[in-house]
Structures are given as C-alpha cells and as structure tokens.
ZAVEXDO-431583 format. One record per residue (C-alpha): x, y, z. Coordinates in steps of 0.5 Angstrom, whole numbers, plus 2048, in hexadecimal, padded with zeros to 3 digits. Layout:
N
XYZ/...
//
This chain:
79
80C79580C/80B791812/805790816/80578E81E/80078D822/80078B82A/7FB78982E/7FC788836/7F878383A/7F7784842/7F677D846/7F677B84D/7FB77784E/80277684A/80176F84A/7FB771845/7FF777840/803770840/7FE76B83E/7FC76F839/803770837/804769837/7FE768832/80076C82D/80776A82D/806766827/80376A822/80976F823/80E76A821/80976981B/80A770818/805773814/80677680D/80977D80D/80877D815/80D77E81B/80977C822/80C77D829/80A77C82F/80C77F836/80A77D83E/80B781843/809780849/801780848/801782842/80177F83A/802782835/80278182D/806786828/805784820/80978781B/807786814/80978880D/80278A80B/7FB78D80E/7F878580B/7FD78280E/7FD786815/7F5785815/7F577D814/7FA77C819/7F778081E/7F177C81D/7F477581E/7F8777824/7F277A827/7ED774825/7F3770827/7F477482F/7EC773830/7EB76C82E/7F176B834/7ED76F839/7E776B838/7EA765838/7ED76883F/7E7769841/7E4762841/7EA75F843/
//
C-alpha cells in the first residue's frame, strides 16, 4: 500500500514559491528511506507531494519537509 500526502502553499509572488523551491532542492536530491518527494510551482503557488511505503515513513518525512519549508520562511522573513 502507498501513502501520499500534498500540501499546497500560496505566496505572494513566483519569486517567493521559488525561493522556497530553491531551498529545498537539496534535500529532495537527498531522498529519504522509503519516500518519493516532488514538488511543483505554478505561477503562485508551491506545492509538496510525499509518497511513501508506510504510514511511519509518510509522517517523518512530512515532518521534515515541513520544518524544513518553515525554516525557509523564516529566514526569508529576516533577510
């Protein structure tokens, strides 16, 4: 059985769905144990699907690509 979730985030500009997309760009070349991360922009708008093997798997990497977005945000905020 696979598991997918997606999540959908809405900015301002492309630039910003982009910056974001850029900052995250590593860690989807690093791939996590039993996952598969793809990301998408569209105009506006970013969005995240993780498909994994197994509920745990699903959660944890949900988990960090989400830190991982907030953390970009913050330091955008700052910058």
């Amino acid at each position: 059985m696979t598991f997918k979730a997606m999540f959908k985030f809405f900015f301002l500009s492309t630039s910003d769905a982009t910056v974001i997309a850029q900052s995250l760009s590593p860690e989807i070349q690093h791939k996590i144990p039993k996952s598969t991360v793809i990301f998408t922009i569209d105009k506006k708008t970013f969005t995240l699907t993780i498909q994994s093997e197994d509920l745990s798997s699903l959660r944890a990497a949900c988990n960090s690509y989400l830190r991982w977005i907030q953390t970009a945000l913050s330091v955008k905020q700052l910058v």
